[in-house]
C-alpha positions in Angstrom: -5.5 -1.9 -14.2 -2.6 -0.6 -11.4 -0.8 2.2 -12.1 1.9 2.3 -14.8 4.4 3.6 -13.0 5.6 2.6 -8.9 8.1 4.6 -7.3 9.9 3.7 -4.6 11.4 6.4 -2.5 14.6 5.7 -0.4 13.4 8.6 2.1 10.2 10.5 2.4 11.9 13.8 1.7 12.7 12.7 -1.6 10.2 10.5 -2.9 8.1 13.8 -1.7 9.8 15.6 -4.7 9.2 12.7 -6.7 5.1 12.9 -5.9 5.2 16.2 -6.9 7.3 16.3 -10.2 5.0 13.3 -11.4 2.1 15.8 -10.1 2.8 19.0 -12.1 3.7 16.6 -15.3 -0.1 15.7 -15.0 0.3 12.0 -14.1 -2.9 11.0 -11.4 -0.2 10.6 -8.2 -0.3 9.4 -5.0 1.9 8.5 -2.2 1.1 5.8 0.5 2.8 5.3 3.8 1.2 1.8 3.8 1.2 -0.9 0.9 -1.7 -2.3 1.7 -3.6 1.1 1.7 -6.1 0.9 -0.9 -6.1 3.3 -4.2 -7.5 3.4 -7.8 -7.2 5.1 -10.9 -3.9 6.0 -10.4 -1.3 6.6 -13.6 1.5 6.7 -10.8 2.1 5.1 -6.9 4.2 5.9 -4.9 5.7 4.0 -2.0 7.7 5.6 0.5 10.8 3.6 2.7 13.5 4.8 5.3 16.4 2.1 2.4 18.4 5.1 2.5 18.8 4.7 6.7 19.2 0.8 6.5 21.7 -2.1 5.7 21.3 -4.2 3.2 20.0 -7.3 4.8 17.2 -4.8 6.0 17.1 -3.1 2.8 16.3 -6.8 1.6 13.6 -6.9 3.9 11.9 -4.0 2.9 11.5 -4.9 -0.6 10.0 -8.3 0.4 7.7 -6.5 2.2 6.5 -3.9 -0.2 6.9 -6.3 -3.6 3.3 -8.0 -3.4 2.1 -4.2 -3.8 4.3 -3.2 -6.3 3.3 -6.6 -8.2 -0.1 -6.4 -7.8 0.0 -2.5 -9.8 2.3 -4.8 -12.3 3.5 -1.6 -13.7 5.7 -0.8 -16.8 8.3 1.0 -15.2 9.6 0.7 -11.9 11.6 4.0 -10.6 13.9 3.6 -7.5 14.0 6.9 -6.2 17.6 7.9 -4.5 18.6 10.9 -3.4 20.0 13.2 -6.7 23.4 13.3 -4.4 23.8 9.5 -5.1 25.5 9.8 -1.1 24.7 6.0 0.1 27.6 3.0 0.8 28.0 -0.6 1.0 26.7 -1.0 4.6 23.8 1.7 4.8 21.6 2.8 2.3 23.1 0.8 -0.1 21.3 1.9 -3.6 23.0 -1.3 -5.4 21.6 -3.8 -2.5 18.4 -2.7 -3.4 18.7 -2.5 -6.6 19.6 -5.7 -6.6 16.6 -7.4 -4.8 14.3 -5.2 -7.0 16.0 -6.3 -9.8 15.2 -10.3 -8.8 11.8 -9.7 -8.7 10.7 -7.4 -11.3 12.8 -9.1 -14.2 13.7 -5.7 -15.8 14.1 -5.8 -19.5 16.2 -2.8 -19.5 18.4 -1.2 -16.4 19.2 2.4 -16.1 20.9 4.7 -13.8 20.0 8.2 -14.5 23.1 10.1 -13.4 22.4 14.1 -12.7 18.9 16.3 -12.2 20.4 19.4 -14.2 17.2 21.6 -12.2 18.6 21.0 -9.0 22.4 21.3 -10.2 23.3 18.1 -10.8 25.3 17.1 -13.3 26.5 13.6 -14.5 29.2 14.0 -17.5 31.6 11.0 -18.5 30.0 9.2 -15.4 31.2 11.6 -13.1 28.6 13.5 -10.7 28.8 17.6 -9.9 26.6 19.4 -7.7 26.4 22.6 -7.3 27.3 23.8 -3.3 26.0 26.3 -0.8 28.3 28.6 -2.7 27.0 28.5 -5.6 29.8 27.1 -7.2 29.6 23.1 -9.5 31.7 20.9 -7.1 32.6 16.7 -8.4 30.7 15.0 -5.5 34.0 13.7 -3.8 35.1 17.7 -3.2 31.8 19.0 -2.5 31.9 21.0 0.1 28.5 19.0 1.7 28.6 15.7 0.0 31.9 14.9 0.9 31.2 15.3 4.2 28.3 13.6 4.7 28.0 12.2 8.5 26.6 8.6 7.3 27.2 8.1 3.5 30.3 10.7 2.4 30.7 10.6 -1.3 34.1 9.9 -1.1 33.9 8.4 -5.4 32.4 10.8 -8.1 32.7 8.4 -10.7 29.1 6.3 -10.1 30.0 3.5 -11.8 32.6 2.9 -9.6 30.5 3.9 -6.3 27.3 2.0 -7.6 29.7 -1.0 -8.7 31.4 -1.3 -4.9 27.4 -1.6 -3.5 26.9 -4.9 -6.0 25.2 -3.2 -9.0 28.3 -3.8 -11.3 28.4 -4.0 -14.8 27.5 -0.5 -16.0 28.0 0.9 -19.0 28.7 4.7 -19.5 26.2 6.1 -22.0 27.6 9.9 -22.5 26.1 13.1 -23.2 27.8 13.2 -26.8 25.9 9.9 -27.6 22.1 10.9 -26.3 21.2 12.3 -29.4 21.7 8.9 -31.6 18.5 7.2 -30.3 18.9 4.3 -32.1 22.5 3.7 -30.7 20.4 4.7 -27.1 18.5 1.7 -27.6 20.4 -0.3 -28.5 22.9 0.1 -25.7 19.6 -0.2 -22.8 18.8 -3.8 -24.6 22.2 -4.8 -24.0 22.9 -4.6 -20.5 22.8 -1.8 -17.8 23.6 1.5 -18.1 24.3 5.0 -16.5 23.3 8.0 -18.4 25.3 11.5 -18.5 22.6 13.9 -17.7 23.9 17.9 -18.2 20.8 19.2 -19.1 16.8 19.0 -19.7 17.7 18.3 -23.8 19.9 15.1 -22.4 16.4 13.7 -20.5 14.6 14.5 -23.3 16.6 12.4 -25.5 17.1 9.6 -22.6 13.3 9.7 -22.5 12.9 9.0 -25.9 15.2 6.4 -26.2 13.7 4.6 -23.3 10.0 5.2 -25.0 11.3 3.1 -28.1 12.9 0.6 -26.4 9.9 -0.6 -24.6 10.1 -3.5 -22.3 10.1 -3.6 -18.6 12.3 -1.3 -16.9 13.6 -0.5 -13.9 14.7 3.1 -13.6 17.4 4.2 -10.7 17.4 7.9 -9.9 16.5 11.3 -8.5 13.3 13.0 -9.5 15.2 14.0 -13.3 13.5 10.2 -13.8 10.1 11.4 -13.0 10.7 14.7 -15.4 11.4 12.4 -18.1 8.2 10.1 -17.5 6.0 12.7 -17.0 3.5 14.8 -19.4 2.2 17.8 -20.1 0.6 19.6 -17.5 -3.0 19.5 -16.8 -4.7 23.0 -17.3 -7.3 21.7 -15.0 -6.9 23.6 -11.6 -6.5 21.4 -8.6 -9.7 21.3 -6.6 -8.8 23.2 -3.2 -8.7 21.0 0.1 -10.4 21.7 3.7 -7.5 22.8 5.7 -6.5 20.9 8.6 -8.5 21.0 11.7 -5.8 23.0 13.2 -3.4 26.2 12.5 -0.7 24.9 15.1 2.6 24.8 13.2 5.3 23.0 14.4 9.0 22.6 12.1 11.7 19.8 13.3 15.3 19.8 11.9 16.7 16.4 11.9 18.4 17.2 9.3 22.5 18.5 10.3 24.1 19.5 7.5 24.9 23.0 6.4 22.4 23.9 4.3 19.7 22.6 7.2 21.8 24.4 10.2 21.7 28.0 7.7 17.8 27.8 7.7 17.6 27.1 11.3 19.7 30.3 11.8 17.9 32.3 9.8 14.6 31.4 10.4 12.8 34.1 12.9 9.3 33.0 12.9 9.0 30.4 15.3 10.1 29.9 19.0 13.8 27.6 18.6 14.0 24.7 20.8 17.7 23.3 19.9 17.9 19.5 21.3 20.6 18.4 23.1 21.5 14.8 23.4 20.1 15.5 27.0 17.3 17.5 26.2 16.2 15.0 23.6 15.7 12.1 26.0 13.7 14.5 28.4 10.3 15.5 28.8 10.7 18.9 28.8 11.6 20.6 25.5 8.2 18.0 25.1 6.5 20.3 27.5 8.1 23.2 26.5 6.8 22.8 22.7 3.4 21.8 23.8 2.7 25.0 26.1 3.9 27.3 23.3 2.1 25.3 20.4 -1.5 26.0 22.6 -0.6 29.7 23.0 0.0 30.4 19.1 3.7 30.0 18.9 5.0 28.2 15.9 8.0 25.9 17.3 11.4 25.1 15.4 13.0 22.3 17.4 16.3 21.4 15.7 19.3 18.6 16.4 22.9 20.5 16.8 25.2 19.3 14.5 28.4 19.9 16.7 26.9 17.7 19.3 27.0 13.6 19.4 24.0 12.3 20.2 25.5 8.7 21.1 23.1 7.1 18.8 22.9 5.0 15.8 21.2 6.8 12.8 18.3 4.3 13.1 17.8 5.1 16.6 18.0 8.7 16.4 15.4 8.5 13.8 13.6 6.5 16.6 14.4 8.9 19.2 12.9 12.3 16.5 9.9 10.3 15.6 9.2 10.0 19.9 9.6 13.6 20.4 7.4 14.9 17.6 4.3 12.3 18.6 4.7 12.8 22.2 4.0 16.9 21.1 1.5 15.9 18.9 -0.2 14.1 21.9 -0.1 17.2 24.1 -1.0 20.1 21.4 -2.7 20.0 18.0 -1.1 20.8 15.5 -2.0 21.3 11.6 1.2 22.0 9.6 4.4 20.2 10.0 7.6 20.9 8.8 10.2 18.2 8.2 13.9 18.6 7.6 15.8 15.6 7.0 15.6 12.3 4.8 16.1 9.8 7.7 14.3 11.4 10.3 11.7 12.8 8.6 11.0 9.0 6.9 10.5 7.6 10.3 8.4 10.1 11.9 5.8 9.7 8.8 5.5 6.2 9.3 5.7 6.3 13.6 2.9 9.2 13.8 0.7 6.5 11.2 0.0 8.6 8.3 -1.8 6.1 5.1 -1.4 8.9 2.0 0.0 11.8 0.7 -0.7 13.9 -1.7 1.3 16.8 -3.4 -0.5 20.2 -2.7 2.6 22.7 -3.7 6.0 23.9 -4.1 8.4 26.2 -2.1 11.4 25.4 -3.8 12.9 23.1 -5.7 13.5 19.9 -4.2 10.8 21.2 -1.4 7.0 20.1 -1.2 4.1 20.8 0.8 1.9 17.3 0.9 -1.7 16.9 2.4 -1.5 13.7 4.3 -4.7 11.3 5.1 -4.8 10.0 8.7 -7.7 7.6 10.5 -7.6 10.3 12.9 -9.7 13.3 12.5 -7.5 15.1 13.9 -4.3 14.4 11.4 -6.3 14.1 8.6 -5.6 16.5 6.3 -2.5 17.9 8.0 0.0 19.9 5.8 3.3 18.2 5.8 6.6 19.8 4.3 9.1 17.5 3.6 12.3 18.7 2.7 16.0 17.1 2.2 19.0 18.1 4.4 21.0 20.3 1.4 17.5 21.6 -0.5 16.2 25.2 -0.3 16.5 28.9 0.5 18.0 29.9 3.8 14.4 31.5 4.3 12.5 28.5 3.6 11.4 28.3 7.2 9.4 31.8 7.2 8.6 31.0 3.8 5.9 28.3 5.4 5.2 29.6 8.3 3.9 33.1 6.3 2.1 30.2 4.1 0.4 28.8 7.4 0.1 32.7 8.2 1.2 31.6 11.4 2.7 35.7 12.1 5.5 36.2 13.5 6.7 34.7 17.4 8.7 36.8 19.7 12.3 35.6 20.5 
């Protein structure tokens, strides 16, 4: 039998998150960069995309391409993992296209968006999405201070019906937080059409969970990673069995990633050598140089995109351009841990440097995983990857996994 459960992750950052909520609920997980990577005995598979970076007739594509895997697991459920910002639009990373073409082919008895991941500050109430900002404070998504001001997909609607509705997945009915607690009347309302839950807090998934336990059926799950906290079990109290390391200790952390939250940890991070990328520097060999000679003398290397700066590139193509730069170093130095910040970027340059599986290894934060990745290549197998969302974690994250790597400290 396949796995019960597919995921399929709009970016790698977040369907990282995903692997390892499913992970620590004690659900057998894996990820794979390829769908026609083999894998057994798994309760949960996860397949990773770059939708959130695409149009829709690509976005169309993609699921063609990935459904004779997820048929062949012919699972129960079937989670489409967005981003818990909900930030996508008709013309790119449109969650309702590919909702859509899922929905043609899975034949979902039930539909449900799950509106807010309450453990990352996310709240969906009357149908509206909050998130908490940078400062701390609960902003609705079409004020927040980040969201709003996306540079691709702006949440510019807080209502998700309405935002969800405009991208083709129409017809959805508001199931509120006062209502959660009437399973019955929970059930009932999933067997009559599609719906988007409130979510405030863990009680509200814990009631959406059990309402979606007795109403059985097929279903088709839209969502952050608060999906994957209401699938998941208990925790096992088995201990993970500890990995080889990878062949190397070179460490090596590229920001793609320019929003606020992204640019703060760049600023603050002090272990590691910066190499900020200019639109000039970025179509050069030499910051690919540069990194390489540092990486063989022990220096951990930050290279980072400016976020004041245009790049004269489509988001596809500067993904394209990001996942050059990071293989071209890997060609020159080797290198053990990589970091990743960025949804888009960091999706491409998983699937350009060829990676087959990941598996979740540990936590730094919420919304921040450090994966063990399998590679043909000897000398990628095993390699650390963290993958991490442009708005998730500390402004320290950066130190945080270089003092993980125990890479010490590199002088300025």
């Amino acid at each position: 039998m396949g796995a019960r459960i597919v995921f399929v992750g709009d970016d790698f950052t977040g369907a990282s998150d995903s692997l390892a909520t499913y992970a620590r609920g004690g659900l057998r997980t894996r990820m794979l960069m390829s769908p026609q990577a083999g894998t057994t005995g798994l309760d949960v598979l996860g397949l990773p995309t770059d939708l959130r970076s695409l149009p829709p007739e690509r976005a169309r594509t993609e699921v063609a391409r990935l459904w004779p895997r997820i048929a062949a697991e012919a699972p129960g459920v079937l989670h489409l993992k967005v981003c818990s910002t909900f930030d996508s639009a008709p013309h790119i990373g449109s969650i309702g296209a590919v909702a859509q073409a899922l929905a043609e082919r899975f034949a979902p008895d039930i539909v449900a968006v799950i509106g807010g991941q309450p453990s990352l500050g996310r709240y969906c109430v009357f149908g509206n999405l909050f998130a908490r900002g940078p400062d701390g404070a609960v902003h609705r998504s079409d004020r927040h201070p980040v969201m709003s001001r996306h540079p691709v997909t702006p949440m510019g609607e807080a209502d998700l019906a309405l935002h969800l509705g405009r991208q083709g997945l129409e017809g959805l009915s508001k199931l509120g937080h006062a209502e959660l607690a009437d399973t019955a009347g929970c059930v009932a309302r999933f067997r009559a059409g599609p719906v988007l839950c409130d979510a405030v807090s863990d009680t509200d998934l814990a009631q959406i969970g059990e309402a979606l336990r007795a109403a059985g059926g097929r279903q088709l799950l839209i969502g952050a990673s608060s999906v994957a906290e209401i699938l998941g079990g208990d925790a096992s109290s088995t201990p993970p069995v500890p990995a080889p390391p990878p062949q190397s200790s070179g460490l090596l952390f590229f920001a793609g990633s320019r929003s606020a939250v992204t640019q703060a940890q760049v600023g603050r991070a002090r272990a590691y050598r910066k190499l900020p990328l200019t639109p000039e520097a970025l179509a050069s060999a030499e910051p690919v140089e540069t990194a390489a000679r540092l990486l063989k003398d022990g220096i951990p290397v930050l290279a980072h995109l400016l976020p004041e700066l245009d790049y004269g590139l489509s988001p596809d193509a500067l993904a394209d351009r990001s996942c050059a730069f990071i293989a071209a170093v890997l060609a020159r130095a080797e290198i053990g841990y990589l970091g990743l910040a960025g949804g888009d970027t960091s999706s491409r340059i998983c699937s350009g440097l060829g990676f087959d599986t990941l598996d979740y290894e540990s936590t730094l934060g919420a919304g921040v995983s450090v994966c063990r990745a399998g590679h043909p290549d000897p000398r990628r197998d095993r390699m650390r990857i963290l993958l991490k969302g442009g708005q998730m974690g500390a402004e320290h994250l950066f130190d945080r996994f270089a003092e993980r790597v125990g890479a010490g400290i590199a002088t300025s």
